[in-house]
C-alpha positions in Angstrom: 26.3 16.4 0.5 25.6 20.2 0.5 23.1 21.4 -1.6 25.6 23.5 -3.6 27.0 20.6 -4.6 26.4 18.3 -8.0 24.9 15.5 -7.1 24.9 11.9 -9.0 21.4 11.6 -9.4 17.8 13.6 -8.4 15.1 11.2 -6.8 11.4 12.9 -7.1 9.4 12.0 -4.2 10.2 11.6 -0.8 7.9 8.5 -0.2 9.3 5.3 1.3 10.4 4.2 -1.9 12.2 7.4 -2.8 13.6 7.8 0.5 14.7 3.7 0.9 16.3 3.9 -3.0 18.1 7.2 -1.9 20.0 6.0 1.5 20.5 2.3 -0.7 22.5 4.6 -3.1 24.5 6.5 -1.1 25.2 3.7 1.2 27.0 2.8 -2.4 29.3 6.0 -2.5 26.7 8.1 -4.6 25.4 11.4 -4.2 21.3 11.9 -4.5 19.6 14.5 -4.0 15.7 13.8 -2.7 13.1 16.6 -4.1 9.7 16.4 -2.0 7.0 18.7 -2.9 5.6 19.0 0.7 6.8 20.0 3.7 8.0 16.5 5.1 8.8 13.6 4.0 6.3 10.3 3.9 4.9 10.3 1.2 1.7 8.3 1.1 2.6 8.1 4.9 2.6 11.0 5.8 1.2 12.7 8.7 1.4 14.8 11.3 1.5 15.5 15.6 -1.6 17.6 16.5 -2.7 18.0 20.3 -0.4 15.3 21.3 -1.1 12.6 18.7 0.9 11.5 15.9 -0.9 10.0 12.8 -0.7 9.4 9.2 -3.6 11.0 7.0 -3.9 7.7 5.3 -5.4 4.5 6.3 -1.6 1.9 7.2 -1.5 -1.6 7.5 1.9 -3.2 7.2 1.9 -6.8 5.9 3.9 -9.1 6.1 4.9 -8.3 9.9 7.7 -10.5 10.2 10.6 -11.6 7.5 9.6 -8.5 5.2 11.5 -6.2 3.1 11.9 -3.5 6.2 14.2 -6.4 8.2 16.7 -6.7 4.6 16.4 -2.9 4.3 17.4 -2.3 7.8 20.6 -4.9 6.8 21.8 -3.3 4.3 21.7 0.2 6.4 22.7 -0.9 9.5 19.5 0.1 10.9 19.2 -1.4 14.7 15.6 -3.2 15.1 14.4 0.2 17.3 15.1 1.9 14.1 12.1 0.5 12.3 10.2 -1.9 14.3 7.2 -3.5 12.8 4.3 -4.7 15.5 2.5 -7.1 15.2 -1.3 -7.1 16.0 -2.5 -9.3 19.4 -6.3 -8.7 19.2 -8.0 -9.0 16.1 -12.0 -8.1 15.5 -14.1 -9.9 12.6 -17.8 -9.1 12.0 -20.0 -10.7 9.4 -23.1 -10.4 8.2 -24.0 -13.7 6.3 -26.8 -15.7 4.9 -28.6 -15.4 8.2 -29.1 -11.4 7.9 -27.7 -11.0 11.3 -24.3 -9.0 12.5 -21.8 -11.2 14.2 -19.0 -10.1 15.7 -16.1 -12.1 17.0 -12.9 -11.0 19.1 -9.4 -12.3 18.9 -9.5 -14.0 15.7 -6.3 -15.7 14.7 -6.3 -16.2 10.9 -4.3 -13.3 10.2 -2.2 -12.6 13.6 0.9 -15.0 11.9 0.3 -17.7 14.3 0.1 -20.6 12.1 0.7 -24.0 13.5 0.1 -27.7 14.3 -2.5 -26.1 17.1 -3.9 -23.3 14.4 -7.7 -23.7 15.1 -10.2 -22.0 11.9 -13.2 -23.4 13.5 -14.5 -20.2 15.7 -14.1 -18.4 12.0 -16.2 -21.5 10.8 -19.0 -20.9 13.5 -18.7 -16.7 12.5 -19.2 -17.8 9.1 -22.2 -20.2 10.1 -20.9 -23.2 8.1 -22.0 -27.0 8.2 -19.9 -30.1 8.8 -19.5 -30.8 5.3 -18.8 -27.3 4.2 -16.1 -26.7 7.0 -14.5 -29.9 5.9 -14.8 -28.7 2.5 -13.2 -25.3 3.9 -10.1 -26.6 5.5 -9.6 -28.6 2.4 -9.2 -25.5 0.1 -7.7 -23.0 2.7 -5.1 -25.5 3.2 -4.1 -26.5 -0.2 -3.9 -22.5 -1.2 -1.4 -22.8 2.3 0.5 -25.5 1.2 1.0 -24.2 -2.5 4.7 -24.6 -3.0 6.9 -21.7 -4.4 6.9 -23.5 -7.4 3.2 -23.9 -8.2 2.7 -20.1 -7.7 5.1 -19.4 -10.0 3.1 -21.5 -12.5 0.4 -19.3 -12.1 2.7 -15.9 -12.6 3.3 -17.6 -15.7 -0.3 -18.6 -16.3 -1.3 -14.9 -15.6 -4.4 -15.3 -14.3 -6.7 -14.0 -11.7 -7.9 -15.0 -8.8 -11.3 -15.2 -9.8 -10.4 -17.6 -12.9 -8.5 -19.8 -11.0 -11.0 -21.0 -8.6 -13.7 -21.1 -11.8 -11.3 -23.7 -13.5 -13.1 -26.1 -10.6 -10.1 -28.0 -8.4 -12.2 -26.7 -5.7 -15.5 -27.2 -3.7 -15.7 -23.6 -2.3 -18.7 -23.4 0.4 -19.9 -19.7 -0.3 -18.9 -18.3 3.0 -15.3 -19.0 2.0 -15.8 -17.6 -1.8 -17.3 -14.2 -0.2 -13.9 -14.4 2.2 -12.1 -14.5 -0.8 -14.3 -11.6 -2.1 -13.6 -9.5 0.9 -10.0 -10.4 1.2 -9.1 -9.3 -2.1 -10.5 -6.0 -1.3 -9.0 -5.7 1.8 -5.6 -7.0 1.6 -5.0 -5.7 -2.1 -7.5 -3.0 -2.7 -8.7 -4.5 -5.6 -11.7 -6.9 -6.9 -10.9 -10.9 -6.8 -12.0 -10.8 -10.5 -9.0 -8.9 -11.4 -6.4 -9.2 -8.9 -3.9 -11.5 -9.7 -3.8 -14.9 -8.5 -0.7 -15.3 -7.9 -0.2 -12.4 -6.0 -3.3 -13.2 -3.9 -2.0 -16.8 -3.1 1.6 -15.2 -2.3 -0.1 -12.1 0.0 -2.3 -14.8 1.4 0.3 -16.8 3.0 2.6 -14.0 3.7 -0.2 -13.0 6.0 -1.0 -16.3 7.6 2.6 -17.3 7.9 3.8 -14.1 9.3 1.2 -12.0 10.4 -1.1 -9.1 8.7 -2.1 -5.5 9.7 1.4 -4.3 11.4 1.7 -0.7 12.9 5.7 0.3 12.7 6.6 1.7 16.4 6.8 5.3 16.8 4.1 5.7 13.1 4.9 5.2 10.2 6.0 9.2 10.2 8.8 7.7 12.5 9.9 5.3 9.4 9.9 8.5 7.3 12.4 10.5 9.6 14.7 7.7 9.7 15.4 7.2 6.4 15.3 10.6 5.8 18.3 11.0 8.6 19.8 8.2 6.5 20.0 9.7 3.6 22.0 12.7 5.3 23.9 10.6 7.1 25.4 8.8 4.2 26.2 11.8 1.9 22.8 12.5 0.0 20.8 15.5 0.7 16.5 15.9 1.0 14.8 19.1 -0.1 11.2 19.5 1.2 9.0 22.3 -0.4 10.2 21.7 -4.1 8.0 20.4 -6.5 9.4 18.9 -9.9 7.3 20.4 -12.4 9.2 18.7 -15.1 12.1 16.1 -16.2 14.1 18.1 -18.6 15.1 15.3 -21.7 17.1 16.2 -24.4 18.5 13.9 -27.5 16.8 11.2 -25.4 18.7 11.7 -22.4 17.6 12.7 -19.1 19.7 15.8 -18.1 18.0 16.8 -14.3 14.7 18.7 -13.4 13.2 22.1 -13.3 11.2 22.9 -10.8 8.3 24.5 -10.5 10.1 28.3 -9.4 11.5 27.6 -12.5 15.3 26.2 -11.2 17.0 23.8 -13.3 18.8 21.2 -11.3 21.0 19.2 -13.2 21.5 15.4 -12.8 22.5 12.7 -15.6 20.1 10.3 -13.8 16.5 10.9 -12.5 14.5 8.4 -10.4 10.3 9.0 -10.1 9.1 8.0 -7.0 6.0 10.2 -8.2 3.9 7.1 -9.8 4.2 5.6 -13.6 1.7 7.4 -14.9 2.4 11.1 -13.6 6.0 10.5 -14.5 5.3 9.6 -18.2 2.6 11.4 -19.5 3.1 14.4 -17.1 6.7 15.0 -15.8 8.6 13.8 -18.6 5.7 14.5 -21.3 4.8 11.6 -23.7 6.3 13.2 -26.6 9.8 11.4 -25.3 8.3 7.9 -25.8 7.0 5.9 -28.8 3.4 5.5 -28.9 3.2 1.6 -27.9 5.0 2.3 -24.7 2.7 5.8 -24.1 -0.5 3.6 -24.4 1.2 0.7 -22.2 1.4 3.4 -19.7 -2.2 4.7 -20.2 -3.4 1.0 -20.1 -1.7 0.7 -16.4 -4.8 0.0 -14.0 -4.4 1.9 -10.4 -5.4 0.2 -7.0 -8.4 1.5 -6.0 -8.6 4.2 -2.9 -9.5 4.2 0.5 -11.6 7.1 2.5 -9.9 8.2 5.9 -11.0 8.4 9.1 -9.3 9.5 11.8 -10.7 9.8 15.3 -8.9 11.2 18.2 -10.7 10.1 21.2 -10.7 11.9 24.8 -10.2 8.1 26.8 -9.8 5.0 25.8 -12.5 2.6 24.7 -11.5 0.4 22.3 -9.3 -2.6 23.3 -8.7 -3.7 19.9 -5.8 -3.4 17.3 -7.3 -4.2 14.6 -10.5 -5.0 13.2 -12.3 -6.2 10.1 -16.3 -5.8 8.9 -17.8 -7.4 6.0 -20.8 -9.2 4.7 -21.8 -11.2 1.5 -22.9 -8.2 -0.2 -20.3 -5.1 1.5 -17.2 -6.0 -0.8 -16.8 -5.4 -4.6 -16.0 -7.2 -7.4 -16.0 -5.3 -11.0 -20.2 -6.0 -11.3 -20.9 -4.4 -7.7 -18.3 -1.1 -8.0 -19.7 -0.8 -11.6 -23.4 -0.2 -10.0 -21.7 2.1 -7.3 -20.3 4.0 -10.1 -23.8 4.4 -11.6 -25.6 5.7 -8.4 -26.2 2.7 -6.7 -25.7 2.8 -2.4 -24.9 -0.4 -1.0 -26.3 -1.8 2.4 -22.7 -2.6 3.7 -19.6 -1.7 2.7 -16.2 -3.3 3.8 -14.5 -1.5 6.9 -10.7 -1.6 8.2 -10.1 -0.3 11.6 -7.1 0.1 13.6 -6.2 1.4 17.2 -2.4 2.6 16.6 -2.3 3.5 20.0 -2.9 0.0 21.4 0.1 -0.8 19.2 2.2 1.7 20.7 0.5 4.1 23.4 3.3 6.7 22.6 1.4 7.8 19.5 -1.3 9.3 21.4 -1.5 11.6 24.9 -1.7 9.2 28.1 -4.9 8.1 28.9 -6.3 8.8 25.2 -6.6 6.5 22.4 -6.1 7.1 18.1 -8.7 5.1 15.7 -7.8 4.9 11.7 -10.5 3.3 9.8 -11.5 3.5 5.8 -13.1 1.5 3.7 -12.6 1.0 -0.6 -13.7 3.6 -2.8 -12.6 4.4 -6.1 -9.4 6.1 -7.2 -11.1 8.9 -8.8 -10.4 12.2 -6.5 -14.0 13.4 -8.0 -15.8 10.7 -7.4 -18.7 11.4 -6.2 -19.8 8.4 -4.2 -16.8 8.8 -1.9 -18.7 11.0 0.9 -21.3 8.2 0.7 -19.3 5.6 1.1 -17.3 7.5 4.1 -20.5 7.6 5.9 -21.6 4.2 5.6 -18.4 3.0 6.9 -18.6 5.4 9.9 -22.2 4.2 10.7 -20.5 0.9 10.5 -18.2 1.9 12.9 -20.4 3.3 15.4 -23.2 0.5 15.5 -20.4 -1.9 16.4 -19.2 0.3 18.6 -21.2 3.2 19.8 -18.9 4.0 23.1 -16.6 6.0 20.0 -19.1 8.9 19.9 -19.0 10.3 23.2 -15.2 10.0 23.5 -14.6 11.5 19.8 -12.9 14.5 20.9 -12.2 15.8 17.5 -12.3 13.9 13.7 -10.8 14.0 10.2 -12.2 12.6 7.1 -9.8 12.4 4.2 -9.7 10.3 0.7 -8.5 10.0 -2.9 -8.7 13.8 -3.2 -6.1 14.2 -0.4 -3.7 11.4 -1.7 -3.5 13.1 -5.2 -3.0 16.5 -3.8 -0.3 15.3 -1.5 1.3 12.4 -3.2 0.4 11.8 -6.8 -0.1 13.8 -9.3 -3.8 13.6 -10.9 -2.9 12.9 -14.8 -5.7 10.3 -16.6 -9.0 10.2 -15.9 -10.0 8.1 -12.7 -6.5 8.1 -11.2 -4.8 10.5 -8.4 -6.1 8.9 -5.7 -5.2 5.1 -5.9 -4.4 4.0 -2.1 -0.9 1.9 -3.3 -0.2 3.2 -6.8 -0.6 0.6 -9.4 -3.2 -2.3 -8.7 -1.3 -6.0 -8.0 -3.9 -7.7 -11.1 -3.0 -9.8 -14.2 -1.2 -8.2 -16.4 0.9 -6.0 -14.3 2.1 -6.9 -11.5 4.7 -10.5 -10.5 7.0 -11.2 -14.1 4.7 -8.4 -15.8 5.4 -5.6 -13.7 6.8 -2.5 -15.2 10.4 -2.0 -15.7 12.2 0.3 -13.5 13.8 1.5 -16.5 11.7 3.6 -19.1 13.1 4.1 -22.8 14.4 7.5 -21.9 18.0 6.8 -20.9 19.3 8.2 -17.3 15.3 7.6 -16.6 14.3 4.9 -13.7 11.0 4.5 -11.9 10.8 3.5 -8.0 8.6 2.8 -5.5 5.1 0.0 -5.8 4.6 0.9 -9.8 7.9 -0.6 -10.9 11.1 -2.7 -10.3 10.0 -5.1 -7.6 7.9 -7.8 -7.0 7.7 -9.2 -3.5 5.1 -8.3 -1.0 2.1 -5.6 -0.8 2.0 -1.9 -0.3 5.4 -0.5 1.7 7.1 -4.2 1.7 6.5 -3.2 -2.4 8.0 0.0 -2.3 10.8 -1.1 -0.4 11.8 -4.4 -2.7 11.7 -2.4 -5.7 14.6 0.1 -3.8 16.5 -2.9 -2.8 16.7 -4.1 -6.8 16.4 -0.3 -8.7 19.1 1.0 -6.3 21.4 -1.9 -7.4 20.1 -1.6 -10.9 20.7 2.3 -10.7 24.2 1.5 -9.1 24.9 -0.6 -12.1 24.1 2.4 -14.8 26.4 4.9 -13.2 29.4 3.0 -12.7 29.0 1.9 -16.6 28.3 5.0 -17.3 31.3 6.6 -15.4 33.8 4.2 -17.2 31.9 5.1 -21.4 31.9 9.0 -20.7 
């Protein structure tokens, strides 16, 4: 589709959502027309190539790595399996700091590589964790059931709407505490979010997705790479992708979307308008809450983001880290609402949780022969403001380096990046605390599984896409990618109505 052209409908946001729900639709016959406010696409993976190495600005795990929403995607598109090619990690770090005081640190870990079998052996994660006979029976007992919890029974606890936290308190478990601080960490890790919020079904269901099929995937190429190709889609099948064009608002009248102006002041008309930009920058910001009825405007403002991640990105000169990825926590590093509440008020932690990953030692074409890319970042809050975010950037890099000090003399240059970076380059800081949320909405009780937001909003011709609305399988990208599998076909469904009433 030329740009001179009238298209069927405008998507705001060239993120993987946007871009996934775009090529979905014209695959369908439509005409959409992608705005994205920077440069490239990517949305909240974007990135760049500098010196030889491409990178994302973000901190990217992919999980699931196998039977995820990328593989029905790349189906429906006719994507071949080069296209978009998730890895899979084959060396896995874990350090923990326990009840004895001391650091340990164990290579190739299995419990989250997807290699779950008859022959699936916890125990060297049992001797990390320092745990007795009893409590390691005690341990396999609880891991196991959570496992084995059928389809069914986690859909029970959708329904119950629960978190995590106030499941295991109703008692059907013995949890040693090693375990109970692995749920702690894992909560923060996986989800971005405290186990005292997140929800429990979710946690069970992101849980097993990760031992059943693997967590902290790289896509070959970056996740830039994933970016380009739908973005080639999208061409491909009719629909068109403006870079540089910011939406600065939805233009609504008589209830009715009628396109976007942007912010040179051009009106692009469209009888349908899809926000990839985030729930809350598209109601109270892009659309303005004077279109909505006050319950759904406070529903909005009641929404609870993910909480952020810093960014740290070191290019290094040779390779010294054999790695792909690797995990650091103790009893006290992660956070449940009690411990970020004392970080809000001033307090600095002894540990903090860290994620690291070597993209290059997923695929050595991401970095210049015979030099090596580390990503690490550990949870902060959403805020872009916050204060406490430098802090917490540098305790994660001392981490780093007292694990493993042969990074500082083969740093041949850095970048530091955070919540202040996501909102600037991805979504739009509207509400107090929020801008910088590393996923967009947080997966807790409440709103996320059966209570997710509607992809719809009460302004007809108005649809929301991407991890804040319309789907509800998987974590993070797999998120963003199942809600454009259902709003594209929910979208699909509107015009063709539409075109037969008008």
């Amino acid at each position: 589709m030329s740009e001179n052209k009238q298209c069927d409908m405008i998507i705001i946001g060239g993120g993987i959502g946007g871009l996934s729900c775009a090529a979905l639709l014209a695959k369908q016959g439509f005409r959409p027309l992608v705005l994205e406010m920077n440069a490239k696409t990517g949305g909240r993976v974007l990135g760049e190539s500098e010196k030889g190495f491409t990178y994302e600005y973000f901190p990217i795990g992919v999980t699931p790595v196998r039977n995820h929403s990328f593989e029905i995607l790349s189906r429906v598109l006719n994507l071949n399996e080069s296209e978009i090619n998730i890895i899979g990690p084959e060396n896995m770090g874990f350090a923990y700091r326990g009840r004895s005081g001391e650091w340990e640190f164990m290579d190739n870990v299995n419990i989250l590589l997807g290699d779950i079998s008859e022959d699936f052996d916890p125990s060297h994660l049992f001797d990390l964790w320092g745990l007795d006979e009893k409590e390691r029976e005690l341990a396999i007992k609880v891991l196991g059931e959570l496992y084995l919890m059928t389809p069914d029974q986690i859909d029970t606890l959708d329904a119950e709407d629960i978190t995590f936290k106030e499941f295991l308190d109703k008692g059907l478990y013995d949890v040693p505490w090693a375990v109970d601080n692995f749920f702690g960490f894992f909560a923060n890790m996986a989800m971005v979010e405290p186990i005292d919020l997140v929800s429990a079904a979710e946690y069970v269901r992101i849980l097993q997705d990760s031992f059943n099929n693997g967590g902290g995937g790289y896509p070959a190429g970056g996740c830039m790479h994933v970016a380009d190709i739908l973005t080639k889609k999208v061409i491909e099948l009719g629909g068109a992708v403006r870079t540089n064009t910011k939406v600065e608002k939805i233009d609504i009248q008589n209830s009715s979307v009628t396109g976007v102006i942007t912010t040179e002041g051009k009106k692009i008309s469209a009888p349908v308008v899809i926000s990839n930009a985030g729930i809350h920058p598209t109601v109270l910001k892009l659309a303005g809450e004077e279109h909505f009825d006050k319950r759904y405007v406070s529903y909005v403002k009641d929404l609870v983001p993910a909480w952020g991640l810093t960014s740290q990105i070191y290019f290094l000169k040779k390779p010294v880290l054999d790695f792909h990825i690797s995990v650091l926590y103790s009893d006290s590093g992660w956070w449940d609402l009690e411990r970020y509440t004392k970080i809000k008020n001033g307090h600095v932690p002894d540990d903090v949780v860290v994620y690291a990953m070597v993209p290059s030692n997923y695929d050595p074409s991401v970095a210049p022969e015979g030099k090596q890319i580390l990503t690490a970042g550990t949870v902060c809050p959403s805020d872009p403001g916050a204060e406490e975010i430098e802090m917490l950037t540098q305790k994660a890099e001392a981490l780093l380096f007292k694990f493993w000090p042969e990074i500082i003399p083969a740093i041949e240059f850095k970048k530091y990046g955070g919540p202040a970076q996501v909102s600037a380059l991805t979504r739009d800081h509207v509400q107090h605390g929020q801008g910088g949320e590393c996923m967009g909405l947080g997966q807790i009780a409440g709103q996320c599984g059966s209570t997710r937001p509607s992809a719809a909003t009460p302004v007809r011709g108005l649809f929301l896409v991407g991890i804040d609305a319309g789907g509800n399988a998987g974590m993070g990208l797999h998120q963003s990618v199942d809600s454009a599998l259902k709003v594209s076909q929910q979208v699909g469904r509107y015009c063709r109505k539409r075109q037969v009433v008008v």
